[in-house]
PDBQT receptor file of N, H, CA, C and O in Angstrom, charges set to zero:
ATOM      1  N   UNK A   1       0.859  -1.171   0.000  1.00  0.00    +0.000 N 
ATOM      2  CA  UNK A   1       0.000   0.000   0.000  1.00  0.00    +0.000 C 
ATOM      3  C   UNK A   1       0.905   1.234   0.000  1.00  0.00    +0.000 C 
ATOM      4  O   UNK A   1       1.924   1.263   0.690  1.00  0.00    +0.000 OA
ATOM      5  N   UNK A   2       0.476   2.383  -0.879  1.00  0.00    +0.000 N 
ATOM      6  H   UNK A   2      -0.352   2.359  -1.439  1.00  0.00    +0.000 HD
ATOM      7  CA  UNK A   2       1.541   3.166  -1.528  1.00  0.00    +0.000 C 
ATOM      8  C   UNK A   2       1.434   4.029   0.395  1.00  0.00    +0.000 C 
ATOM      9  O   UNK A   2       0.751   3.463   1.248  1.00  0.00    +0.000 OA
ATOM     10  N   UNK A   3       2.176   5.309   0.721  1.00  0.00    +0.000 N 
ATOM     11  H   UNK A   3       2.731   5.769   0.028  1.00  0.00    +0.000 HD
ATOM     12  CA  UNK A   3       2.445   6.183   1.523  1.00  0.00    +0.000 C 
ATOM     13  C   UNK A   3       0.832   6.906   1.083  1.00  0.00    +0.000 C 
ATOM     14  O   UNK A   3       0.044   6.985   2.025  1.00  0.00    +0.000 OA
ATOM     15  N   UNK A   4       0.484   7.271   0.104  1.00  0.00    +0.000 N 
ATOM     16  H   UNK A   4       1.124   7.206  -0.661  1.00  0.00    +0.000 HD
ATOM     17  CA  UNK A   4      -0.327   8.451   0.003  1.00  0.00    +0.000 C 
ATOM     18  C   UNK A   4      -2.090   7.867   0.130  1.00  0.00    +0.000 C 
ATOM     19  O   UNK A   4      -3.070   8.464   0.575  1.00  0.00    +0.000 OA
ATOM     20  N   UNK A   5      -1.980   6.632  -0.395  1.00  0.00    +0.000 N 
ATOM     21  H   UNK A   5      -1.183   6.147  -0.757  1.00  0.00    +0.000 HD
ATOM     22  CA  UNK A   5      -2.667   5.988  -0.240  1.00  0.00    +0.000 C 
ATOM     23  C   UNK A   5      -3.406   6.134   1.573  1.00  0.00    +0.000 C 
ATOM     24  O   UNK A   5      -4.423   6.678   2.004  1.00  0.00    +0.000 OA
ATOM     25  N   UNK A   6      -2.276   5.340   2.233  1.00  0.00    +0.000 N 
ATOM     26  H   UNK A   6      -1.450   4.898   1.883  1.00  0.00    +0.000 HD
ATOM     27  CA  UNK A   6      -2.777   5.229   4.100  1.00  0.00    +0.000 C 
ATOM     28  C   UNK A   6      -2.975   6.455   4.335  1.00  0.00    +0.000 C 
ATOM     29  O   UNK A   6      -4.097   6.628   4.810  1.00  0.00    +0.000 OA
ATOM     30  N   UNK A   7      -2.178   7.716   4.171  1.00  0.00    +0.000 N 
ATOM     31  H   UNK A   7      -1.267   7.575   3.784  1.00  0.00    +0.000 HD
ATOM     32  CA  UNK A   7      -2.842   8.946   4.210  1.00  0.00    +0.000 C 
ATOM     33  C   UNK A   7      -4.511   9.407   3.859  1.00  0.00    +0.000 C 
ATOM     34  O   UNK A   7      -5.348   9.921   4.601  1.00  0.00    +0.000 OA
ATOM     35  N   UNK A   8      -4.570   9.127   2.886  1.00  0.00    +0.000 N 
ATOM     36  H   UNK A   8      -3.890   8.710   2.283  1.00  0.00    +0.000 HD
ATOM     37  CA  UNK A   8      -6.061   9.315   2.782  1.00  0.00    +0.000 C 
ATOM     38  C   UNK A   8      -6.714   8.295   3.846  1.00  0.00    +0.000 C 
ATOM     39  O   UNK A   8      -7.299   8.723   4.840  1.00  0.00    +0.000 OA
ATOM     40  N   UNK A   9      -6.589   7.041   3.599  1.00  0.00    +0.000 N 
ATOM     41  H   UNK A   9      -6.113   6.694   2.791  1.00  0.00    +0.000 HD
ATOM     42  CA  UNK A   9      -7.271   6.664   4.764  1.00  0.00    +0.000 C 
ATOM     43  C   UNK A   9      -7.630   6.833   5.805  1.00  0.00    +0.000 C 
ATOM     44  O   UNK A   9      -8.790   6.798   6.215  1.00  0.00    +0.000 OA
ATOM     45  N   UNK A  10      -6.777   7.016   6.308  1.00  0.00    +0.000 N 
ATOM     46  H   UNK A  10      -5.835   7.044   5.975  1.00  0.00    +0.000 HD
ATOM     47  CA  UNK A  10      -6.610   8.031   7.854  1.00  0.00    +0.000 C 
ATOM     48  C   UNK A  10      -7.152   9.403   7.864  1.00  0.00    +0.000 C 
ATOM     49  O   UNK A  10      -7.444   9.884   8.959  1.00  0.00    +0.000 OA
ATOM     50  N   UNK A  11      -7.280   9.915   7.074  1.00  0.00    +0.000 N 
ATOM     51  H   UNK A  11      -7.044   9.524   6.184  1.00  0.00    +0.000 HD
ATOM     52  CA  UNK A  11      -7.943  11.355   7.062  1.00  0.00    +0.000 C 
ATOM     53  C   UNK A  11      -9.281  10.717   6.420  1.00  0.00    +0.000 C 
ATOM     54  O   UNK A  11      -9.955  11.688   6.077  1.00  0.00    +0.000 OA
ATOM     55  N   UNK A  12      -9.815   9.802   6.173  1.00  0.00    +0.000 N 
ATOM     56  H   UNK A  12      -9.268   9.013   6.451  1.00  0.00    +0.000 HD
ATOM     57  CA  UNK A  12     -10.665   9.258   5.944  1.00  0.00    +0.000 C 
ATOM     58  C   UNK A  12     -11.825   8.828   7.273  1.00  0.00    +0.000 C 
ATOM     59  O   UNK A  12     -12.965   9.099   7.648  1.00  0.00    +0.000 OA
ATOM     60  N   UNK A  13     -10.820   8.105   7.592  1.00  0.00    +0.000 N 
ATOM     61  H   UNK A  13      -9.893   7.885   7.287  1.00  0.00    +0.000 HD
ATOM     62  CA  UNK A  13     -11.391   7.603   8.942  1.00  0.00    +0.000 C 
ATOM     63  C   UNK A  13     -11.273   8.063  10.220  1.00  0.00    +0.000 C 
ATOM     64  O   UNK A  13     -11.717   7.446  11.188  1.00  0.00    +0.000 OA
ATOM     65  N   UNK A  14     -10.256   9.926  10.333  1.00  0.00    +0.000 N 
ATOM     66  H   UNK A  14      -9.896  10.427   9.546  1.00  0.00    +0.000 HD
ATOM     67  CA  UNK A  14     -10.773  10.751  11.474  1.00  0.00    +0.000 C 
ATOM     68  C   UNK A  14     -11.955  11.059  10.813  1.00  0.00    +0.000 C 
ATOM     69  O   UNK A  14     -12.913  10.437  11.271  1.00  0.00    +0.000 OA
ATOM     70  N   UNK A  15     -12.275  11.974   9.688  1.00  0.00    +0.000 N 
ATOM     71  H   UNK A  15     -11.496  12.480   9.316  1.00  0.00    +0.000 HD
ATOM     72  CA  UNK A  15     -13.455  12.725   9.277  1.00  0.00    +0.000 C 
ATOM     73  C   UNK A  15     -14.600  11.913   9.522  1.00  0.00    +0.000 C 
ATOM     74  O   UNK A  15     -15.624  12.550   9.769  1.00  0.00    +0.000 OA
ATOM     75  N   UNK A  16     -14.686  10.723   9.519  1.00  0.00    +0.000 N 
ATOM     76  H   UNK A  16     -13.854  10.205   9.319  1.00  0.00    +0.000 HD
ATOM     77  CA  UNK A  16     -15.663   9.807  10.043  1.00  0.00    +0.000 C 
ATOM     78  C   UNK A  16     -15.865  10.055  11.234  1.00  0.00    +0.000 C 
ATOM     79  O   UNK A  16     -16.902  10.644  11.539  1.00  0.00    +0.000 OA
ATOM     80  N   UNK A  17     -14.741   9.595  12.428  1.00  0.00    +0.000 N 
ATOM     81  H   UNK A  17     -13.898   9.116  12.180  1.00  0.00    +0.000 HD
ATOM     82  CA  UNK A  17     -14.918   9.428  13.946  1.00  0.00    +0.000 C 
ATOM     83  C   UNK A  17     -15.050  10.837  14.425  1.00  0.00    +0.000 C 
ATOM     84  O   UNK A  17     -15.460  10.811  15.585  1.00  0.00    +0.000 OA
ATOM     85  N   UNK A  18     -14.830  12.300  13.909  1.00  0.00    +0.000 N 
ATOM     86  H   UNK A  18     -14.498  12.321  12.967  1.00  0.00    +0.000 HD
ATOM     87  CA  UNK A  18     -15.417  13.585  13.894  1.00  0.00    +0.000 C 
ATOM     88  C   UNK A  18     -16.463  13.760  13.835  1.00  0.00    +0.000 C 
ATOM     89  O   UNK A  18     -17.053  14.471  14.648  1.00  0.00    +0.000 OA
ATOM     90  N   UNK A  19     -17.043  13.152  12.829  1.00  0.00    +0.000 N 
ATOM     91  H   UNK A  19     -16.563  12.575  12.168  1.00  0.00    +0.000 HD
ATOM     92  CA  UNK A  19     -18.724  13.731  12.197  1.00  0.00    +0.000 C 
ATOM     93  C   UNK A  19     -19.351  12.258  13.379  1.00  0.00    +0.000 C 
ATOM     94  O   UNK A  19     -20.404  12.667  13.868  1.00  0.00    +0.000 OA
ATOM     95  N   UNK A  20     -19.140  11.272  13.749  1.00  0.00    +0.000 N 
ATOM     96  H   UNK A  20     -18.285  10.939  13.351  1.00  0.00    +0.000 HD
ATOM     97  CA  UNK A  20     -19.885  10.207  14.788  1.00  0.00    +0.000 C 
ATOM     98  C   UNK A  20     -19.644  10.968  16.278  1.00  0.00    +0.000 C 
ATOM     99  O   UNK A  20     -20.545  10.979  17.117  1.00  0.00    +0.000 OA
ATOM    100  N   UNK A  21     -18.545  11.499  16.479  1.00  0.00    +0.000 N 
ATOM    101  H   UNK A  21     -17.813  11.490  15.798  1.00  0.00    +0.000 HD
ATOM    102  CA  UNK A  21     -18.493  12.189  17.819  1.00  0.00    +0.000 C 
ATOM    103  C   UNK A  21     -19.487  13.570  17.933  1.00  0.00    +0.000 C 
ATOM    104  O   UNK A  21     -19.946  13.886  19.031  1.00  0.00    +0.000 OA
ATOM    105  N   UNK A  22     -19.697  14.138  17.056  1.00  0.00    +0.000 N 
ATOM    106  H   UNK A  22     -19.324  13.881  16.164  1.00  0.00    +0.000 HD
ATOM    107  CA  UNK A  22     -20.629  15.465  16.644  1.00  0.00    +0.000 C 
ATOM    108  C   UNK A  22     -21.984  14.852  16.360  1.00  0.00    +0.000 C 
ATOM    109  O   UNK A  22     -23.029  15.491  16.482  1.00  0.00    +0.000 OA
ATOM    110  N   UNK A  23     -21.933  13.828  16.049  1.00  0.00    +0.000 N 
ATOM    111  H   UNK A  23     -21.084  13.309  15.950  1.00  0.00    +0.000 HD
ATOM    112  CA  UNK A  23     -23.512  13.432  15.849  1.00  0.00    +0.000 C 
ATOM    113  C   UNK A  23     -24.224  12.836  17.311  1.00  0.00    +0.000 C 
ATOM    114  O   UNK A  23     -25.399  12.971  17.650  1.00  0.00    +0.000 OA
ATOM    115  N   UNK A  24     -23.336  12.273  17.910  1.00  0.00    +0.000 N 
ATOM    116  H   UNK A  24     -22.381  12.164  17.634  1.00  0.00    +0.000 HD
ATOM    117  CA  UNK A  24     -23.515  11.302  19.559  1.00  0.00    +0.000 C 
ATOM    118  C   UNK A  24     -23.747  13.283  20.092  1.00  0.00    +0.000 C 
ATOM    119  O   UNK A  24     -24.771  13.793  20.547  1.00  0.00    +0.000 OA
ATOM    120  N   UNK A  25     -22.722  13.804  19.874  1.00  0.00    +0.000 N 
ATOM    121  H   UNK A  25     -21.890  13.390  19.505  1.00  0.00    +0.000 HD
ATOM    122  CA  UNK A  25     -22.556  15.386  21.284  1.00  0.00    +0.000 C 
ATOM    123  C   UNK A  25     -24.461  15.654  20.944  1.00  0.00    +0.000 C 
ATOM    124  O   UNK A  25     -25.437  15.536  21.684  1.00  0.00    +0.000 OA
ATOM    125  N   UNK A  26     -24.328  16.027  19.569  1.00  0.00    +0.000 N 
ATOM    126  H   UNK A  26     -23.534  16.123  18.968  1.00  0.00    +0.000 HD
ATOM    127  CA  UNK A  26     -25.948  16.720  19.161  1.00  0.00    +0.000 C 
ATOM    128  C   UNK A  26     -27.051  15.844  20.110  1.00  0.00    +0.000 C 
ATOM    129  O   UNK A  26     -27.774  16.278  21.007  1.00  0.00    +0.000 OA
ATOM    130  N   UNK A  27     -26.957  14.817  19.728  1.00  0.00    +0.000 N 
ATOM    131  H   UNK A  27     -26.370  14.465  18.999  1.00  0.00    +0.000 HD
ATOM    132  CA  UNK A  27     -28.059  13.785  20.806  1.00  0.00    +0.000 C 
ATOM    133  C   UNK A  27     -28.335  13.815  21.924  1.00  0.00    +0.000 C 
ATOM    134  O   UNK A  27     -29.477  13.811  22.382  1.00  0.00    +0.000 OA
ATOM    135  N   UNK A  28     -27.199  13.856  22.592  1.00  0.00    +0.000 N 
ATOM    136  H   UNK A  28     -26.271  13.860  22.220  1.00  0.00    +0.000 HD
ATOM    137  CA  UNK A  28     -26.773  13.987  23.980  1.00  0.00    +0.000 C 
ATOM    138  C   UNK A  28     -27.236  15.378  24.590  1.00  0.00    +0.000 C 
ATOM    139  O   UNK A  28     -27.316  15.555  25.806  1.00  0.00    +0.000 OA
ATOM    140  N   UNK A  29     -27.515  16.283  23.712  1.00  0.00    +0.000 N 
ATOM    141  H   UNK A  29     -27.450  16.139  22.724  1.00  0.00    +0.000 HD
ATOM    142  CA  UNK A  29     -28.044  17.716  24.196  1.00  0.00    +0.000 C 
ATOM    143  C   UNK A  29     -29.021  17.489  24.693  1.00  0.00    +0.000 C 
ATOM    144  O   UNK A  29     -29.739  16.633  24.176  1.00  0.00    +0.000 OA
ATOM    145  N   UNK A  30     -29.538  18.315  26.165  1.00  0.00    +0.000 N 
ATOM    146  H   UNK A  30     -28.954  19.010  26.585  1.00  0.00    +0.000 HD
ATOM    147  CA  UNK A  30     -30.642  17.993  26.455  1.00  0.00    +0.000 C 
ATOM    148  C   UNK A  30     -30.830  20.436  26.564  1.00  0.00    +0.000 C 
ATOM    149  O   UNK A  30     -30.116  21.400  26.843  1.00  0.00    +0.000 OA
ATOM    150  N   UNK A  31     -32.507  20.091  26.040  1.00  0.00    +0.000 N 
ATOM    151  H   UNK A  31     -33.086  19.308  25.814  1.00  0.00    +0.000 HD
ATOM    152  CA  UNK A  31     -32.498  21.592  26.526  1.00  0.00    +0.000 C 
ATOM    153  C   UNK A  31     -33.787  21.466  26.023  1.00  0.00    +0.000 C 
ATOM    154  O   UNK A  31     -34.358  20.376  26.003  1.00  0.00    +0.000 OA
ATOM    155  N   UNK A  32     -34.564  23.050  25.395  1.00  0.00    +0.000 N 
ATOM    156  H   UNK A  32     -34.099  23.935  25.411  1.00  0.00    +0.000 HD
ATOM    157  CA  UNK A  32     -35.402  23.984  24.838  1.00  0.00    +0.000 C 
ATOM    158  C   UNK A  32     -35.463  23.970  23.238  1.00  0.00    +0.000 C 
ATOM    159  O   UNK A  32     -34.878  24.899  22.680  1.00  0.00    +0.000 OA
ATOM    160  N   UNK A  33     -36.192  22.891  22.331  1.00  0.00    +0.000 N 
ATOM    161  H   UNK A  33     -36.667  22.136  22.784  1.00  0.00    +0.000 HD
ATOM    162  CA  UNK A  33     -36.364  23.740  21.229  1.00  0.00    +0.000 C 
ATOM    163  C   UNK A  33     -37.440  24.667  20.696  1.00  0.00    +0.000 C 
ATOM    164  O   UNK A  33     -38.522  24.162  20.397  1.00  0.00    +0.000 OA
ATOM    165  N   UNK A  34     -37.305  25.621  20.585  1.00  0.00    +0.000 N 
ATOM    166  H   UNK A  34     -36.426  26.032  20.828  1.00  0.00    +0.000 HD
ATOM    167  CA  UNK A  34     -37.778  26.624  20.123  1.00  0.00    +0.000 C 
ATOM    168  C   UNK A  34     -38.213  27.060  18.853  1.00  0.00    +0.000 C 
ATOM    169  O   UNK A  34     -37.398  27.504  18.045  1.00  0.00    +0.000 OA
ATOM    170  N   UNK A  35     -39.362  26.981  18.607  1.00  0.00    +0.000 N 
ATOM    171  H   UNK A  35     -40.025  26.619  19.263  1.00  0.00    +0.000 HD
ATOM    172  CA  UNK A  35     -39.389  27.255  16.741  1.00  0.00    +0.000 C 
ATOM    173  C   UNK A  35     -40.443  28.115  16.837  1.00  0.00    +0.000 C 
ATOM    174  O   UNK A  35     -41.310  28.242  17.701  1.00  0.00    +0.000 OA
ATOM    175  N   UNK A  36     -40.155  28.887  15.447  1.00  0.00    +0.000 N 
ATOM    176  H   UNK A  36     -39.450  28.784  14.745  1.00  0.00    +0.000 HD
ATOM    177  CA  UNK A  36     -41.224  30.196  15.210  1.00  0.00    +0.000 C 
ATOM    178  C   UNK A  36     -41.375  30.042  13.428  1.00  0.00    +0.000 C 
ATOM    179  O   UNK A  36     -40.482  30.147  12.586  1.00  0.00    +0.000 OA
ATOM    180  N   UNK A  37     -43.171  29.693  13.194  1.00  0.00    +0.000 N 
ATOM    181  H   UNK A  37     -43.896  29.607  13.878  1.00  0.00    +0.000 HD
ATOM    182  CA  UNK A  37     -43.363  29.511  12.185  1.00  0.00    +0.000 C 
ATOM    183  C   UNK A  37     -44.543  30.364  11.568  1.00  0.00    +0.000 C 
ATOM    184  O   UNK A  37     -45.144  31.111  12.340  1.00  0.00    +0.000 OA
ATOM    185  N   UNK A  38     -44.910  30.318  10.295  1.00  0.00    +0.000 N 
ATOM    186  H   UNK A  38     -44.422  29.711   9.667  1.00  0.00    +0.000 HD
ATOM    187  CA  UNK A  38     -46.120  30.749  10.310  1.00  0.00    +0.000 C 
ATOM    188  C   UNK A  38     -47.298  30.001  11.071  1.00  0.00    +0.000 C 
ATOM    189  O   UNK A  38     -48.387  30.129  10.511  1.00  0.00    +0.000 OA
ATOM    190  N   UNK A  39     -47.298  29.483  11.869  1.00  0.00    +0.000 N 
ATOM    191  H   UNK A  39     -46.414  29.379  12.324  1.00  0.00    +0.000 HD
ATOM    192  CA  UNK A  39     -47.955  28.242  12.532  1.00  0.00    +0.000 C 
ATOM    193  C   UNK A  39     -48.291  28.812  14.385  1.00  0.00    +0.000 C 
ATOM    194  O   UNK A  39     -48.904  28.357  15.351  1.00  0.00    +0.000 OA
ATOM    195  N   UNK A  40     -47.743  29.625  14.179  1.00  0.00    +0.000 N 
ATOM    196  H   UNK A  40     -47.245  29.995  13.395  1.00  0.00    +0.000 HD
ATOM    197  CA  UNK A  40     -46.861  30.301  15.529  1.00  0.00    +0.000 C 
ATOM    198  C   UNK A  40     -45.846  29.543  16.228  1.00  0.00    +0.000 C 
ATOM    199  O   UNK A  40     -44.849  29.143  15.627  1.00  0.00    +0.000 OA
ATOM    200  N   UNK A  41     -46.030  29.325  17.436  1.00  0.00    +0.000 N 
ATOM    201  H   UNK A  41     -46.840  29.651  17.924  1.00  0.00    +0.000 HD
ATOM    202  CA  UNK A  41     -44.666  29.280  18.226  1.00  0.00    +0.000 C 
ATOM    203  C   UNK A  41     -44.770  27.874  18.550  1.00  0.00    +0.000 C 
ATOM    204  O   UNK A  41     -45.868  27.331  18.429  1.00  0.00    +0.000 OA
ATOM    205  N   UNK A  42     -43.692  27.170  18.975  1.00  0.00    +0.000 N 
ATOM    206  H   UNK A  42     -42.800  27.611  19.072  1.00  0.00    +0.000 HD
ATOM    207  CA  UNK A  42     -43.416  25.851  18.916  1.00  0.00    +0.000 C 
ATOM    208  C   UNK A  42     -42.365  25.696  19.935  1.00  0.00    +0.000 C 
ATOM    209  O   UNK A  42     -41.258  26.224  19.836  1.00  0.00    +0.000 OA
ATOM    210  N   UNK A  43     -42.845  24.760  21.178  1.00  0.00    +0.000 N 
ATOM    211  H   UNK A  43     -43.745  24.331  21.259  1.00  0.00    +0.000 HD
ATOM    212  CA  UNK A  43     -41.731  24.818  22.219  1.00  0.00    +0.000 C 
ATOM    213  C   UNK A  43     -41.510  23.177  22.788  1.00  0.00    +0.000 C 
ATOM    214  O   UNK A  43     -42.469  22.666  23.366  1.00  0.00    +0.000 OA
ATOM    215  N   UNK A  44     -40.530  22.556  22.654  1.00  0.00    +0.000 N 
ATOM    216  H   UNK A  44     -39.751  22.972  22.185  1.00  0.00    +0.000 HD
ATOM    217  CA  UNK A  44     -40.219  21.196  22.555  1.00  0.00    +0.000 C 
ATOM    218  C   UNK A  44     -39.199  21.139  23.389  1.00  0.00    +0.000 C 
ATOM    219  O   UNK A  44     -38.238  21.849  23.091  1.00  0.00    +0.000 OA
ATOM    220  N   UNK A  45     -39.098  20.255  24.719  1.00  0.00    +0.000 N 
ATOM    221  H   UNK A  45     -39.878  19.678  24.961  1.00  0.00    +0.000 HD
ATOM    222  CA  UNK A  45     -38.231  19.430  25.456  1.00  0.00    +0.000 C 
ATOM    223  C   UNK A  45     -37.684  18.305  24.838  1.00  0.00    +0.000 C 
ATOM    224  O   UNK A  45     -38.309  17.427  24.243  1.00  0.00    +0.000 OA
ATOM    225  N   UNK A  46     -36.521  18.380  25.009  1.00  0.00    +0.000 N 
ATOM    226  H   UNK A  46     -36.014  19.093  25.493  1.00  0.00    +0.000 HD
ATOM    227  CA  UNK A  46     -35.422  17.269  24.927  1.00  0.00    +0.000 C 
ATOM    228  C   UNK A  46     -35.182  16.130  25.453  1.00  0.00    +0.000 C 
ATOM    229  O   UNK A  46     -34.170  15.504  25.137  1.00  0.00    +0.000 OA
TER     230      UNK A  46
């Protein structure tokens, strides 16, 4: 396997375990959502 090759991989497979650690944090939020529509107002627990 060439040098440039495992490089990509690896920047392959942080950008993965980045975007899975950011997707678990988002979940894990607990709070207030808040929405404002033409519908009026919209208030949702986590």
């Amino acid at each position: 396997m060439s040098r440039n090759l495992l490089l990509v991989l690896i920047g392959v497979l942080a950008v993965c375990l980045i975007g899975a650690g950011y997707f678990y944090y988002q979940e894990r939020q607990s709070g207030i959502d808040i929405e404002i529509n033409e519908h009026g107002v919209t208030i949702e627990g986590n």
